[in-house]
Residue frames as qw, qx, qy, qz and C-alpha x, y, z in Angstrom:
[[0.339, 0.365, -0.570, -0.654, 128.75, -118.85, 81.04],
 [0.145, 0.036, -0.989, -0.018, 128.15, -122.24, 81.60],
 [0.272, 0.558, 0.587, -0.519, 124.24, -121.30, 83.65],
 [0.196, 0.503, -0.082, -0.838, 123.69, -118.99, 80.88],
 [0.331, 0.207, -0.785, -0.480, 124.09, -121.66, 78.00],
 [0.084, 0.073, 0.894, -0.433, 121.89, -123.71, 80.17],
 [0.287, 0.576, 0.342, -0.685, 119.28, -121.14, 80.18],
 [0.299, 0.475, -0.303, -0.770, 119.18, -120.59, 76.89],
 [0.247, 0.133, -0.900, -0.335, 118.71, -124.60, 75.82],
 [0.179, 0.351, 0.803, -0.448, 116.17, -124.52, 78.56],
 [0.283, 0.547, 0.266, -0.742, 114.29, -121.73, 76.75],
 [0.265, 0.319, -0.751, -0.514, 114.71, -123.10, 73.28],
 [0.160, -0.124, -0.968, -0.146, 113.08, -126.09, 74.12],
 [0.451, 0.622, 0.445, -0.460, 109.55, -124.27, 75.71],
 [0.366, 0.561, -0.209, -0.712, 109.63, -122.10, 72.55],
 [0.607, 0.008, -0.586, -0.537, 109.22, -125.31, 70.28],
 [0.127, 0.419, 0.843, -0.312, 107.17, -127.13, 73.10],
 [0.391, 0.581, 0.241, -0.672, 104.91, -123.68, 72.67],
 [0.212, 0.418, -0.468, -0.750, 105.31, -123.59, 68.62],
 [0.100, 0.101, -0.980, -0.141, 104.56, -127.34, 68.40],
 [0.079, 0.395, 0.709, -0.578, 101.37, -126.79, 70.63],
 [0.169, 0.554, 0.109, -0.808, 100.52, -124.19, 68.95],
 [0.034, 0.216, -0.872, -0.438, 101.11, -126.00, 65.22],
 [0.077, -0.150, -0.986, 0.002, 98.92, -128.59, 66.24],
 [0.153, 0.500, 0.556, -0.646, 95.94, -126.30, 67.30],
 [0.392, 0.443, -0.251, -0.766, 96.13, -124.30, 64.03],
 [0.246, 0.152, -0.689, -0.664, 95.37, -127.65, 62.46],
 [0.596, -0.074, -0.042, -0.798, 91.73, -128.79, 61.39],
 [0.401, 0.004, 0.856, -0.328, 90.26, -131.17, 63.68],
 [0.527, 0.197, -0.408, -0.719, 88.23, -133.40, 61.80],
 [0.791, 0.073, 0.251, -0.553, 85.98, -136.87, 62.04],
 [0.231, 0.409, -0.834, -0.290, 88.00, -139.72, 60.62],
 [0.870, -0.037, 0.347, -0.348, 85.82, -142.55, 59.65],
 [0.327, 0.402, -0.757, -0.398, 86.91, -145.69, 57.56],
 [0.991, 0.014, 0.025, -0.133, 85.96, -149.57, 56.48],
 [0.063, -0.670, 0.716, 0.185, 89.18, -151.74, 56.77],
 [0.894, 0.113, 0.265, -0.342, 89.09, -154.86, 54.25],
 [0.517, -0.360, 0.683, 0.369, 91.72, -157.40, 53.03],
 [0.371, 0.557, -0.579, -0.465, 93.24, -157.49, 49.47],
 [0.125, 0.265, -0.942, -0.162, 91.66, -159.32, 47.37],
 [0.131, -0.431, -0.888, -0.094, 88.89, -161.04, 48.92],
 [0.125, -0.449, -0.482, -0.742, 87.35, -158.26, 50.05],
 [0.622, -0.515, -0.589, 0.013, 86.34, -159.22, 53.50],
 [0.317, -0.847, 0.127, -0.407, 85.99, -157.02, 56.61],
 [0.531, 0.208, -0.657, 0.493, 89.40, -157.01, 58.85],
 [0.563, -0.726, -0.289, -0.268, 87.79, -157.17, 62.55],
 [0.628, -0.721, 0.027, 0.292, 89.04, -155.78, 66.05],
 [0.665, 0.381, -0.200, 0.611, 92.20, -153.82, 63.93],
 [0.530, -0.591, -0.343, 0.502, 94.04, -152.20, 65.87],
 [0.269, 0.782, 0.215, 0.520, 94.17, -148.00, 64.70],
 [0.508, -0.478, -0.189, 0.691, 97.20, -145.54, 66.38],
 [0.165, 0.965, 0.167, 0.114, 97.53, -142.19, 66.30],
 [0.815, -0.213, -0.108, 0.529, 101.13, -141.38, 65.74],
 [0.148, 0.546, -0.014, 0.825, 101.19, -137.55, 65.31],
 [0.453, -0.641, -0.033, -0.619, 99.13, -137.88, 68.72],
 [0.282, -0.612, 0.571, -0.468, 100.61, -139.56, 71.27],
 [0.174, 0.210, -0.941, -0.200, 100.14, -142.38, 69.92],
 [0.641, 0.104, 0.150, -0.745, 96.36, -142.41, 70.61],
 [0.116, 0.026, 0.992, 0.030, 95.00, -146.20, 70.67],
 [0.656, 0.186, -0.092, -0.726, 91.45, -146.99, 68.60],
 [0.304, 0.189, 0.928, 0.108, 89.72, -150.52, 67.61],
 [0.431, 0.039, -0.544, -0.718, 87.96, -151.22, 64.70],
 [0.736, -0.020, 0.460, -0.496, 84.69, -153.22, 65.60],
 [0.628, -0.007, 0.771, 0.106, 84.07, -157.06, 64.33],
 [0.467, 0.860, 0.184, -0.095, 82.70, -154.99, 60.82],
 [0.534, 0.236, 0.153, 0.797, 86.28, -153.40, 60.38],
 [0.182, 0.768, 0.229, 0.570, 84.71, -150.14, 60.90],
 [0.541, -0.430, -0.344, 0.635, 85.95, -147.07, 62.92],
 [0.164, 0.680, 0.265, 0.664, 85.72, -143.60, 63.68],
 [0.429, -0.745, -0.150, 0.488, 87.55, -140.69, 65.81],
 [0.084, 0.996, -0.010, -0.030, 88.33, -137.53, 66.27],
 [0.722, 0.141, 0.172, 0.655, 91.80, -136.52, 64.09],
 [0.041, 0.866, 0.077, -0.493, 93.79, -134.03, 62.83],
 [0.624, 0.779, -0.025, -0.054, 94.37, -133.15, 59.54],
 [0.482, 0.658, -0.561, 0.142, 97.91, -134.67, 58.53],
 [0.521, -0.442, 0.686, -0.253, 98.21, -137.10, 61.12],
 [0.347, 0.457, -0.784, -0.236, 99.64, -140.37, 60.65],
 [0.783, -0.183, 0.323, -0.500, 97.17, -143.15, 61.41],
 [0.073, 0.250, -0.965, -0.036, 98.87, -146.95, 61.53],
 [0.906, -0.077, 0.172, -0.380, 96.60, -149.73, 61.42],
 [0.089, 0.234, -0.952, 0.178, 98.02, -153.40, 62.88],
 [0.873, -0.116, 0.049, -0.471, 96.30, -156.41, 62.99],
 [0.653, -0.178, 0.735, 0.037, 97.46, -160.31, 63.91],
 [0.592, 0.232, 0.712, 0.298, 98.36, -161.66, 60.37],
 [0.493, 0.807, 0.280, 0.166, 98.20, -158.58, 58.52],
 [0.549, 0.009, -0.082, 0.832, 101.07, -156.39, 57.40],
 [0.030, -0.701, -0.251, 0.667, 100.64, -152.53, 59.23],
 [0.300, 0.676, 0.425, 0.521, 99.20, -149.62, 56.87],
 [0.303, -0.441, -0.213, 0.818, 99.92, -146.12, 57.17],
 [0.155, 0.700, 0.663, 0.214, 97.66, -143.58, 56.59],
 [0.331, -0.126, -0.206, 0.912, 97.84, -139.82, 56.21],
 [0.214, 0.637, 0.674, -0.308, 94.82, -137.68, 56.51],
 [0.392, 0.369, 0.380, 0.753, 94.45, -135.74, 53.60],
 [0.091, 0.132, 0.121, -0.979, 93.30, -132.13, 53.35],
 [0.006, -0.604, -0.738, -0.300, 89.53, -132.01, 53.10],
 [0.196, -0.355, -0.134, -0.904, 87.02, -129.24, 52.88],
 [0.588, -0.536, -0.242, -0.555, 84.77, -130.70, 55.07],
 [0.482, -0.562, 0.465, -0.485, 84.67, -131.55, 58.85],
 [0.806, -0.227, 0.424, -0.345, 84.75, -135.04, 57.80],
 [0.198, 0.606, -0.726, -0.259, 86.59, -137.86, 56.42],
 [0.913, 0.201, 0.281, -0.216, 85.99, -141.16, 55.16],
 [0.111, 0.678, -0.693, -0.218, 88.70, -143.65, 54.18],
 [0.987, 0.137, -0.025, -0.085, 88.61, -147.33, 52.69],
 [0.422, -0.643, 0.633, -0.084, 91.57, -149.09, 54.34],
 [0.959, 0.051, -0.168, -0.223, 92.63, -152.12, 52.63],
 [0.343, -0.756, 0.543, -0.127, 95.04, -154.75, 54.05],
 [0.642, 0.391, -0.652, -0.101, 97.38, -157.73, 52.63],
 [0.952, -0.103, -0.162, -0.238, 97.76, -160.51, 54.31],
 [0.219, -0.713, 0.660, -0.092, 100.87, -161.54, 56.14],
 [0.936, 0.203, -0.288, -0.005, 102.72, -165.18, 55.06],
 [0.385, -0.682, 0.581, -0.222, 105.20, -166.29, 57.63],
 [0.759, 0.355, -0.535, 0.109, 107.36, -169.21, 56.24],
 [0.677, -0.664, 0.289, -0.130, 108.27, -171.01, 59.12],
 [0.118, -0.619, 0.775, -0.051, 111.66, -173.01, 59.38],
 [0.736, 0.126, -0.608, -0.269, 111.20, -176.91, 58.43],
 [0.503, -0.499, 0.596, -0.378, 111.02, -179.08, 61.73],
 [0.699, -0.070, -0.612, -0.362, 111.51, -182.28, 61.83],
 [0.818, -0.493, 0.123, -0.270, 109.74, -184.67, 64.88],
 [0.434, 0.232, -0.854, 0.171, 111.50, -187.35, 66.39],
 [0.732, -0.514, -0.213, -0.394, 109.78, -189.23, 68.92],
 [0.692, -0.171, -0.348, 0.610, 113.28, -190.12, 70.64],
 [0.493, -0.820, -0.110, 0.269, 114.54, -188.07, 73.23],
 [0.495, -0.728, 0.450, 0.149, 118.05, -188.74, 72.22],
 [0.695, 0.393, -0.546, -0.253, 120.09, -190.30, 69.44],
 [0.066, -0.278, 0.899, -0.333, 120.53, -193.16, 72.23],
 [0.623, 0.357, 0.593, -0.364, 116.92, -194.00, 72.49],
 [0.713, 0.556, -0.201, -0.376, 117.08, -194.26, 68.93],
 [0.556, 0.460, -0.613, -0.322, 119.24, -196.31, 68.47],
 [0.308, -0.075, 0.798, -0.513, 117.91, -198.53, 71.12],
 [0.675, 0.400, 0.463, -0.412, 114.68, -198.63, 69.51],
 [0.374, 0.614, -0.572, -0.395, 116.55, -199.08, 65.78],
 [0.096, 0.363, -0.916, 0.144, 118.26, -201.97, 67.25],
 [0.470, 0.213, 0.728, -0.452, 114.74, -203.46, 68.84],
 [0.694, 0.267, 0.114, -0.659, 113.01, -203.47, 65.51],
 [0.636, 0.046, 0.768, -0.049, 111.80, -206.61, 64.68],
 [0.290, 0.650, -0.508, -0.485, 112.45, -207.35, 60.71],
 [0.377, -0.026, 0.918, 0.117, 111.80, -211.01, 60.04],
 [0.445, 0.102, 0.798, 0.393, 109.01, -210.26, 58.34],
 [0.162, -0.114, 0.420, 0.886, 108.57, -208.18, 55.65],
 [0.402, 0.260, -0.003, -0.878, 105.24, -206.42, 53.80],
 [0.602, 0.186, -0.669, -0.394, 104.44, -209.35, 51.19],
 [0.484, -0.049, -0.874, 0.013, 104.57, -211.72, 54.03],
 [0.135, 0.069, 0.537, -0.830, 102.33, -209.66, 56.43],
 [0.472, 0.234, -0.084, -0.846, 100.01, -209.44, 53.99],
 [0.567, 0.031, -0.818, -0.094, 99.77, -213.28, 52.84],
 [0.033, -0.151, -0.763, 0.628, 99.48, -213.69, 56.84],
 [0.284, 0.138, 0.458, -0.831, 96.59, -211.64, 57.03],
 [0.761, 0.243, -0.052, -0.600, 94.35, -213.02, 53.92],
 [0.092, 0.014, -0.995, -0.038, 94.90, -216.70, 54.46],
 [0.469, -0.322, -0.521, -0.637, 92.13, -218.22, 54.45],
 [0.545, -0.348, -0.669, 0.365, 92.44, -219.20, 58.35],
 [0.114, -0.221, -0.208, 0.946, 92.65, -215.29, 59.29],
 [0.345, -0.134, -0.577, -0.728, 89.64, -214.46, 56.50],
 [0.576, -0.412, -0.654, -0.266, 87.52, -217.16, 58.72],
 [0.195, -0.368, -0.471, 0.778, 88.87, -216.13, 62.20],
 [0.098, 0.073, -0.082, -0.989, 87.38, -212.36, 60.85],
 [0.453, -0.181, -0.271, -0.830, 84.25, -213.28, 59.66],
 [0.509, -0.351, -0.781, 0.093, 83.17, -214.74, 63.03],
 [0.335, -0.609, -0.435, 0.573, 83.63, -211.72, 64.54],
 [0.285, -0.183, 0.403, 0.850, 83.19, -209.19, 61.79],
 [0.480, 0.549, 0.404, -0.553, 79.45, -207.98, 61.60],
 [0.430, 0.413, 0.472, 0.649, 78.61, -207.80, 57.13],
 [0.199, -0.163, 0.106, 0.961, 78.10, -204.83, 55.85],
 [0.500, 0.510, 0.442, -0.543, 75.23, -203.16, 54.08],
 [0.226, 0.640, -0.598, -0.426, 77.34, -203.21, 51.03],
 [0.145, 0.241, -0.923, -0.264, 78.13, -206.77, 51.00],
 [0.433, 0.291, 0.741, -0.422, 74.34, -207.86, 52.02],
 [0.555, 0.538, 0.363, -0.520, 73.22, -206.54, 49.09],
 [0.270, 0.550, -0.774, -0.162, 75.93, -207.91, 47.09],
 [0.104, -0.159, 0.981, -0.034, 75.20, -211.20, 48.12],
 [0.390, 0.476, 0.576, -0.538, 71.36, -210.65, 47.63],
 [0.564, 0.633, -0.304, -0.435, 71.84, -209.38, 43.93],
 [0.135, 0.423, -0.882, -0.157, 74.24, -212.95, 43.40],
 [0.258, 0.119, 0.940, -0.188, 71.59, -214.92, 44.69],
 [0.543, 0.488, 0.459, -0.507, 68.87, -213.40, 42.42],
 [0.319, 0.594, -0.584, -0.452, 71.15, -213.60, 39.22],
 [0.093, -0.170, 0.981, -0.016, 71.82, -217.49, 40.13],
 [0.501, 0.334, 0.628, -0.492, 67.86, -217.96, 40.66],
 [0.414, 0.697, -0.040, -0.584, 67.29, -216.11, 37.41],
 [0.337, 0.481, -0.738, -0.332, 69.89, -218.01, 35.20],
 [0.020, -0.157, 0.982, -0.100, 68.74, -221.55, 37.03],
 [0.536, 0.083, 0.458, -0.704, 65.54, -221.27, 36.78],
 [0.704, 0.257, -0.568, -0.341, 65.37, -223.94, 33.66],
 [0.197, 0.155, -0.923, 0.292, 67.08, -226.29, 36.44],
 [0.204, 0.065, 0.743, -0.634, 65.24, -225.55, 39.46],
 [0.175, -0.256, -0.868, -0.387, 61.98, -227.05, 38.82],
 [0.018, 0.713, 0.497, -0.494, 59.84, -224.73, 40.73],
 [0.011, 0.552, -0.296, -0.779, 60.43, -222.46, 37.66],
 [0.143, -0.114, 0.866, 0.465, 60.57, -224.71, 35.25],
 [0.619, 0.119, -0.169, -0.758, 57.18, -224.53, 32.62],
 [0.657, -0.040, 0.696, -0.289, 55.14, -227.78, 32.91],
 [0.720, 0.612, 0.066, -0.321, 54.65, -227.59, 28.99],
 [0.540, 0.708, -0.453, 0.028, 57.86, -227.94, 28.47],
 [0.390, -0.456, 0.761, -0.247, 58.77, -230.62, 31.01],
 [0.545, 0.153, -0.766, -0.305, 58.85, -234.70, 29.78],
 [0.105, 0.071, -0.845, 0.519, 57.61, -235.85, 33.14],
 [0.419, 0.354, 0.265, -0.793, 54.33, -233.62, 33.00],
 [0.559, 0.390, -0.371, -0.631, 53.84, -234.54, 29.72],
 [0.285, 0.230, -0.930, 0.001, 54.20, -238.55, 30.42],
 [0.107, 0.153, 0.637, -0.748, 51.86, -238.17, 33.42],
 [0.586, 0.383, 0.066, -0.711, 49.05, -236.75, 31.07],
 [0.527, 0.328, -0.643, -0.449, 49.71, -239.42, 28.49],
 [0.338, 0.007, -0.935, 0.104, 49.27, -242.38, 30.74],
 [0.273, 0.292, 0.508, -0.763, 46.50, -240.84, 32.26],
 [0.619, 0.359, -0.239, -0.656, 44.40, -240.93, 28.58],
 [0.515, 0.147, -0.803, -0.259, 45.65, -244.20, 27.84],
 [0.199, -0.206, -0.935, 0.210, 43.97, -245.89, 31.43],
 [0.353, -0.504, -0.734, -0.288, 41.11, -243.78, 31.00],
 [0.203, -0.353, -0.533, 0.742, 41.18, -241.65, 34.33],
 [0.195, 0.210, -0.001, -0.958, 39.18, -238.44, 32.43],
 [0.491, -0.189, -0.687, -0.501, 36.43, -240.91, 30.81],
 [0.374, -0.326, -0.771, 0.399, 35.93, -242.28, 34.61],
 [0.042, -0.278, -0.400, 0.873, 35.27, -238.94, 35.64],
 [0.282, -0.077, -0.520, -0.802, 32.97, -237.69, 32.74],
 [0.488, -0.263, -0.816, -0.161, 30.95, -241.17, 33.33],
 [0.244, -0.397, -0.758, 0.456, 30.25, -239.97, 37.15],
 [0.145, 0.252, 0.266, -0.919, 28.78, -237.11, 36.40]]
């Protein structure tokens, strides 16, 4: 009894090997193209990866376009996986013609990672080694005072190239200064409007220098 039941689970299982075979033949092979582009922006998903899972899990790639195209069979279940995108399943619809053409879109995958924080110790021992080493006398307010004395200020700008900024900052201050001083500076200054010029010319008429000259010609 025991062979017999045997036989019979043996023969059960050709008959839907054969039926399954046979299933699959009656249905209509067909051309499956598609474009595969991400939700939303629109943009072509490249190198996806496209299974056939009604077929043995048949392996395809989409080119750097997103696009692709192989031979299917009508109601098969086509997966498409990519790095950073969540999988899509696809079923081939019934179609009158020998061919098929699908627009594939895919979402984006977001992967919250877990909050880390660094430590540059090894160990809470090296920490608190290096806790215990830091040096605390003196504070922000008195780093800063440190650095813009006016002894640190001159150390720096012996060895501190200017800028192009502050050249021409110091070039516009020196033509404002000219500009307002120019009543002082006495290269500026109008002879008409100077008592010195105007003394000069007057003691010049009164001894007669421009009559001398007249007289030699």
């Amino acid at each position: 009894m025991a062979g017999r039941f045997y036989s019979v689970l043996i023969l059960m299982f050709f008959l839907s090997l054969s039926w399954t075979k046979a299933l699959a033949q009656e249905r209509k092979i067909i051309q499956f193209s598609g474009l595969i582009s991400s939700v939303g922006g629109g943009l072509p998903v490249p190198f996806v990866t496209v299974t056939n899972a009604s077929y043995n899990n048949q392996v395809h790639a989409a080119n750097n376009e997103g696009f692709f195209s192989f031979v299917a069979h009508v109601g098969d279940t086509i997966r498409f996986t990519s790095v950073g995108f969540e999988p899509v399943d696809f079923v081939i619809p019934e179609t009158a013609s020998d061919k098929f053409t699908a627009k594939i879109n895919m979402k984006s995958l977001v992967i919250e990672l877990p909050a880390v924080m660094p430590f540059p110790w090894a160990s809470i021992e090296e920490f608190n080694m290096a806790f215990m080493a830091l040096d605390v006398s003196d504070d922000n307010i008195s780093r800063i005072r440190n650095s813009l004395s006016p002894d640190a200020l001159a150390a720096l700008s012996q060895v501190v190239p200017r800028s192009a900024e502050e050249i021409q900052t110091f070039n516009s201050l020196q033509r404002h200064i000219n500009m307002s001083n120019k009543a002082v500076n006495q290269r500026f200054a109008n002879p008409l409007f100077s008592p010195f010029a105007w003394g000069s010319f007057i003691n010049s008429i009164v001894k007669g220098d421009y009559s001398r000259k007249r007289l030699e010609y």
